[in-house]
N, CA, C and O atoms as a GROMACS GRO file, in nm:
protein
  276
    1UNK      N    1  -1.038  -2.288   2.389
    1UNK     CA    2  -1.067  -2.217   2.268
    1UNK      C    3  -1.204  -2.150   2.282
    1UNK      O    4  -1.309  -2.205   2.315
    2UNK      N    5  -1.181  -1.997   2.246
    2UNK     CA    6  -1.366  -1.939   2.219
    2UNK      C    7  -1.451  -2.003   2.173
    2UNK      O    8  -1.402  -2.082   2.092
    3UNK      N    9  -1.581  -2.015   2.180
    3UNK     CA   10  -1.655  -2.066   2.145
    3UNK      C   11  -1.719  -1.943   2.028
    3UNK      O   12  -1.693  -1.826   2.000
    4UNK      N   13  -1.779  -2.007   2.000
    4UNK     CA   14  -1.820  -1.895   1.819
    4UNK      C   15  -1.980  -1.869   1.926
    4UNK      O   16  -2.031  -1.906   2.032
    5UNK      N   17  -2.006  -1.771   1.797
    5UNK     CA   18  -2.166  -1.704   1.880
    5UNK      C   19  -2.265  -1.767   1.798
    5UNK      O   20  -2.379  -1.787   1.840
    6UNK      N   21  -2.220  -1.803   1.668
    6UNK     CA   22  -2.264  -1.890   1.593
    6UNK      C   23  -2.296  -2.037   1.568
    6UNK      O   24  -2.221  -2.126   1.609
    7UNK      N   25  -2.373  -2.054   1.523
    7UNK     CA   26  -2.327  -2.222   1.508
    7UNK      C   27  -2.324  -2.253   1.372
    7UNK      O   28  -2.302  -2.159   1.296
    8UNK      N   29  -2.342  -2.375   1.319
    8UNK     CA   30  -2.254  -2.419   1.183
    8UNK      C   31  -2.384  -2.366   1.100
    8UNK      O   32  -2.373  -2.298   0.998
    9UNK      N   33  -2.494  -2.401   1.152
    9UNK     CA   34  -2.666  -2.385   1.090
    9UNK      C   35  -2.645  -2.240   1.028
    9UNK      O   36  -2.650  -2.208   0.909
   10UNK      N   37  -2.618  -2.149   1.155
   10UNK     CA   38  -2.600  -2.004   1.114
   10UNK      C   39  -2.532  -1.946   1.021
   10UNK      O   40  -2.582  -1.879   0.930
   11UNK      N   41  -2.416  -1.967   1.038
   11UNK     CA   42  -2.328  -1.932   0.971
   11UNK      C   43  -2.354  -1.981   0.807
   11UNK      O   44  -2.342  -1.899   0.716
   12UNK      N   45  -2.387  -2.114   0.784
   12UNK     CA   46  -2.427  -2.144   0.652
   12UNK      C   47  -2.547  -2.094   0.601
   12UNK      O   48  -2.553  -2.099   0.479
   13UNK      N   49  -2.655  -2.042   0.665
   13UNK     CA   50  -2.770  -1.943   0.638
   13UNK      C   51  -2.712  -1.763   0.648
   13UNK      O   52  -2.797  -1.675   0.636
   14UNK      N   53  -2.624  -1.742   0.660
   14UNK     CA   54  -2.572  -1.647   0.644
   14UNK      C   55  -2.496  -1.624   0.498
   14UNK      O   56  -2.516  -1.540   0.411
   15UNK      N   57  -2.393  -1.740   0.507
   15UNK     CA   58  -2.332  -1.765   0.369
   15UNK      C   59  -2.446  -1.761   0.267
   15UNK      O   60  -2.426  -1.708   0.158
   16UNK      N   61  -2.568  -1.815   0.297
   16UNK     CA   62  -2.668  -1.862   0.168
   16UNK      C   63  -2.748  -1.679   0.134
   16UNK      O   64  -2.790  -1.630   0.028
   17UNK      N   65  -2.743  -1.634   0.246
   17UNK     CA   66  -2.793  -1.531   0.224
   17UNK      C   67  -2.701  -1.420   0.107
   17UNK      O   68  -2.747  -1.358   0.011
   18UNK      N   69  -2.564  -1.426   0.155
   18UNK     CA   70  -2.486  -1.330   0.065
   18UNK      C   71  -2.502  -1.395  -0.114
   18UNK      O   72  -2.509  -1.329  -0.217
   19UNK      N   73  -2.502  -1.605  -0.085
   19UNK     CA   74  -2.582  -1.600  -0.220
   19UNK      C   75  -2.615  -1.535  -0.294
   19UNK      O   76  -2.559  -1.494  -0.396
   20UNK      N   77  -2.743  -1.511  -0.240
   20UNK     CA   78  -2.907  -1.474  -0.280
   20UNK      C   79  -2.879  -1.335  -0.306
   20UNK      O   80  -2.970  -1.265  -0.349
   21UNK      N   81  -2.736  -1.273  -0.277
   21UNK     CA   82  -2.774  -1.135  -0.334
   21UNK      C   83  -2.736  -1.016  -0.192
   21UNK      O   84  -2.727  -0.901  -0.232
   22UNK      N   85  -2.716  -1.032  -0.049
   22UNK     CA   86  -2.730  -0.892  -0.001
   22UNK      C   87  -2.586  -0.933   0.010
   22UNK      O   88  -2.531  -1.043   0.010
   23UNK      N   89  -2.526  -0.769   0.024
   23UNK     CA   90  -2.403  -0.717  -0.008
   23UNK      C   91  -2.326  -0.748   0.137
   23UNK      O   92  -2.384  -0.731   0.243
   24UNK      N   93  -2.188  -0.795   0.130
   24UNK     CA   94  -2.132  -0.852   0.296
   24UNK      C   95  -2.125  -0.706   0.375
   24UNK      O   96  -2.163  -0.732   0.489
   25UNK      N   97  -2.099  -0.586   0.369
   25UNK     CA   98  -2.147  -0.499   0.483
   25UNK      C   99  -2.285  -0.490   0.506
   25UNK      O  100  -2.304  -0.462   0.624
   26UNK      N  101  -2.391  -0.503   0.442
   26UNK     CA  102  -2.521  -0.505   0.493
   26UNK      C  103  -2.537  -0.652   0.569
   26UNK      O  104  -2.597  -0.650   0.677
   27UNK      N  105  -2.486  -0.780   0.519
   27UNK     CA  106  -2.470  -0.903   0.618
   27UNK      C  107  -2.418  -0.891   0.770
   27UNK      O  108  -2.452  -0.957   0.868
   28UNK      N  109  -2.325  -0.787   0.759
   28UNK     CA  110  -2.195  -0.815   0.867
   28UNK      C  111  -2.297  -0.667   0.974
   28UNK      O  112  -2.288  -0.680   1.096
   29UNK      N  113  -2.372  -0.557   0.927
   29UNK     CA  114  -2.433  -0.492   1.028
   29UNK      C  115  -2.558  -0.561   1.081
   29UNK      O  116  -2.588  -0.561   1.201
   30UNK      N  117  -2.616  -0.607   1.004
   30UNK     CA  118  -2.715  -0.743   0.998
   30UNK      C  119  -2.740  -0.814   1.122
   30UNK      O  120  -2.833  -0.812   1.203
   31UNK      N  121  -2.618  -0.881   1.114
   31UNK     CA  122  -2.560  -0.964   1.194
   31UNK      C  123  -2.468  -0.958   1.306
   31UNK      O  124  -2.426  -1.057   1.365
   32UNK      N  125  -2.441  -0.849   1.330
   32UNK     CA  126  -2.344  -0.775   1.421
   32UNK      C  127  -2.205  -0.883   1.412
   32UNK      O  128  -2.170  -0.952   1.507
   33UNK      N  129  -2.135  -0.880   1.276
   33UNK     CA  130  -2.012  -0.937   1.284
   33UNK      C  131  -1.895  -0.860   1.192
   33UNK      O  132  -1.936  -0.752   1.152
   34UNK      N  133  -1.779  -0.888   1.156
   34UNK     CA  134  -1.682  -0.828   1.060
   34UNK      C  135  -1.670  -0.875   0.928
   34UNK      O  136  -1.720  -0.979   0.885
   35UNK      N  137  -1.616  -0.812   0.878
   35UNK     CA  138  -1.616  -0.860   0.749
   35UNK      C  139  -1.494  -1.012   0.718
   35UNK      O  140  -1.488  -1.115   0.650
   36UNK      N  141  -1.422  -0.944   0.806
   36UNK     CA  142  -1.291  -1.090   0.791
   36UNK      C  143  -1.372  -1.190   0.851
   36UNK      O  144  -1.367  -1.304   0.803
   37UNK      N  145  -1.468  -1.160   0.974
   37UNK     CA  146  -1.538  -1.284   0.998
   37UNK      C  147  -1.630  -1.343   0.925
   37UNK      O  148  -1.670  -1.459   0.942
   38UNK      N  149  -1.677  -1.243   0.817
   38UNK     CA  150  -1.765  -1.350   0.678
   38UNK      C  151  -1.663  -1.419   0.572
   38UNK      O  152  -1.676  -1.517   0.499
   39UNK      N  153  -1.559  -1.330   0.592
   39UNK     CA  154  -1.441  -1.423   0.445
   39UNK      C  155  -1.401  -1.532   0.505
   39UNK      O  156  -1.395  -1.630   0.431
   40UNK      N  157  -1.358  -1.555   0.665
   40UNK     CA  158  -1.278  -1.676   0.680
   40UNK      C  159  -1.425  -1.754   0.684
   40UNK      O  160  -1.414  -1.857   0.617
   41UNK      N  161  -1.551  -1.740   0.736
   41UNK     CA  162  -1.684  -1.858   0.715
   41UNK      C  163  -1.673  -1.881   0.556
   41UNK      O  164  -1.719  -1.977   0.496
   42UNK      N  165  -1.605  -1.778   0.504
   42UNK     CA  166  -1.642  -1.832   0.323
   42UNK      C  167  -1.560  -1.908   0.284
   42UNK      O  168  -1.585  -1.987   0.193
   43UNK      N  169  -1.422  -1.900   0.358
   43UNK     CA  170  -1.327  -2.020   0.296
   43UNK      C  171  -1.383  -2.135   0.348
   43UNK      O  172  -1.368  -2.235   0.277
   44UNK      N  173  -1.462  -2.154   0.483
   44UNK     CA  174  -1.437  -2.268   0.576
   44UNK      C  175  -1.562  -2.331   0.503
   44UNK      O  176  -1.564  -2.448   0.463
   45UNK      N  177  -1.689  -2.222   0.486
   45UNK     CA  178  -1.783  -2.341   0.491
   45UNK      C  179  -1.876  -2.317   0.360
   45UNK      O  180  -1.992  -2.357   0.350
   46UNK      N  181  -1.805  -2.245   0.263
   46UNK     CA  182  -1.845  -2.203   0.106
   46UNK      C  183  -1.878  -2.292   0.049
   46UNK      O  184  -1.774  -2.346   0.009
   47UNK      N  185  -1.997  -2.370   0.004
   47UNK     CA  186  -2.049  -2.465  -0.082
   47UNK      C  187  -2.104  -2.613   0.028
   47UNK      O  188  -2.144  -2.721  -0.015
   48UNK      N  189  -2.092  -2.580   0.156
   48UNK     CA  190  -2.118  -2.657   0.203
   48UNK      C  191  -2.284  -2.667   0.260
   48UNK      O  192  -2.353  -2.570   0.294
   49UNK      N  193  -2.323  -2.807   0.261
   49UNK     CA  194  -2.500  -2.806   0.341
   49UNK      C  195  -2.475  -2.804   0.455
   49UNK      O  196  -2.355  -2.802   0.479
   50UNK      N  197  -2.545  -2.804   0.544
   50UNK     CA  198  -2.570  -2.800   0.708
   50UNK      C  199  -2.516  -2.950   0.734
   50UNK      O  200  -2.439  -2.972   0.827
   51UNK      N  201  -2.564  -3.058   0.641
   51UNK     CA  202  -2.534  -3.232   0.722
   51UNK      C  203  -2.387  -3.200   0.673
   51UNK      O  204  -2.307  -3.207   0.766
   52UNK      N  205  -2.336  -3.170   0.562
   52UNK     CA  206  -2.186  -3.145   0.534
   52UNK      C  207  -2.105  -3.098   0.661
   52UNK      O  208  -2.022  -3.177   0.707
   53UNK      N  209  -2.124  -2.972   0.721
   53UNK     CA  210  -2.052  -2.886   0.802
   53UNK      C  211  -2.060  -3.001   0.943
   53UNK      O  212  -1.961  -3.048   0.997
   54UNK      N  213  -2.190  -3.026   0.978
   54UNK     CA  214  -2.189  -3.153   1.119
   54UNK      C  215  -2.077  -3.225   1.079
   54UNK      O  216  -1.972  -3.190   1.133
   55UNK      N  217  -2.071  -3.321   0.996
   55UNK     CA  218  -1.969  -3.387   0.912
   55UNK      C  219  -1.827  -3.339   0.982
   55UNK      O  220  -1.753  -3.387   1.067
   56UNK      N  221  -1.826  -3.220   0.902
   56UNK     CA  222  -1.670  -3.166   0.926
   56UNK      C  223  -1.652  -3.132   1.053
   56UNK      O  224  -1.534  -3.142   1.090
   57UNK      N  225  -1.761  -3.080   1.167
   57UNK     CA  226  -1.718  -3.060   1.294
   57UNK      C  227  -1.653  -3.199   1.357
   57UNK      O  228  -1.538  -3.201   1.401
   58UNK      N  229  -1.731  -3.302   1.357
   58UNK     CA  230  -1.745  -3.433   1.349
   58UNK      C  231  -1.566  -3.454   1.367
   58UNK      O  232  -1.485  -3.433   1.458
   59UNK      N  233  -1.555  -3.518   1.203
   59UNK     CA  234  -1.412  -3.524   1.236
   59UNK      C  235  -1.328  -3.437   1.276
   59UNK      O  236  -1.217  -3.478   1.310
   60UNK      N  237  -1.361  -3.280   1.286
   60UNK     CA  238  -1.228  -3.228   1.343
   60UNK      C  239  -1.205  -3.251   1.503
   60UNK      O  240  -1.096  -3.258   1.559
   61UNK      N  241  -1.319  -3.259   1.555
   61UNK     CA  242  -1.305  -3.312   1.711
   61UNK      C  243  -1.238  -3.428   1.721
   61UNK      O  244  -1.159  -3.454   1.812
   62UNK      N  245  -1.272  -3.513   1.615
   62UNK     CA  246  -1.207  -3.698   1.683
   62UNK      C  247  -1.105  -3.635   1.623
   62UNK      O  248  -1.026  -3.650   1.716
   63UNK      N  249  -1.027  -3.560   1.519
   63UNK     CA  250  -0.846  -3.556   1.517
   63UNK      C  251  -0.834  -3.482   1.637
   63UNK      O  252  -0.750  -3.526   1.715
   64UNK      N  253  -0.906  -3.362   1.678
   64UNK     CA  254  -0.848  -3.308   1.779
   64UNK      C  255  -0.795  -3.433   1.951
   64UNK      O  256  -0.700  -3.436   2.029
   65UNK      N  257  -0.925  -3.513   1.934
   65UNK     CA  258  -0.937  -3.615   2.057
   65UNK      C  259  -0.816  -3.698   1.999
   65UNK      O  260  -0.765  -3.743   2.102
   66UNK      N  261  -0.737  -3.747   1.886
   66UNK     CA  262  -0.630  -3.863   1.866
   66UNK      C  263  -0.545  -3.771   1.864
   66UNK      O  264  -0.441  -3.835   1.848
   67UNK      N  265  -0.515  -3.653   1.869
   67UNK     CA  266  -0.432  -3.586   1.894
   67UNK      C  267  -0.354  -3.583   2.002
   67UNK      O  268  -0.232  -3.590   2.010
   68UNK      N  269  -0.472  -3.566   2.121
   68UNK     CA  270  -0.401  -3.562   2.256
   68UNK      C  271  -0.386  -3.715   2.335
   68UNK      O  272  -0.354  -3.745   2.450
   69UNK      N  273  -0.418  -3.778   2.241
   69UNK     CA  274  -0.355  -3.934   2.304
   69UNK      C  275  -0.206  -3.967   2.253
   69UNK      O  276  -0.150  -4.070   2.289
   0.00000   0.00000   0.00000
């Protein structure tokens, strides 16, 4: 699987930024990304803190790891 260019830190300081007010095409030239790539970070990690998102990487690796056993 790709690896993101991002990491969870980023991406949620990005989200916090559209917060605060700048508009998602000024985020997404900003940031050199797309716009579908700020909506799916908004479903995934919308309301979440930074220890939250570790969290969720967290377990999605150990289902991914009991998966392949």
């Amino acid at each position: 699987m790709k690896r993101s260019r991002f990491t969870e830190e980023q991406i949620i300081k990005i989200l916090h930024e559209h917060e605060a007010g700048l508009k998602v095409p000024d985020l997404c030239r900003k940031h050199g990304m797309s716009d579908a790539t700020f909506y799916k970070w908004k479903t995934r990690y919308g309301g979440l803190e930074v220890s939250e998102a570790k969290k969720l990487r967290a377990l999605e690796d150990e289902n991914t790891r009991l998966k392949r056993l």
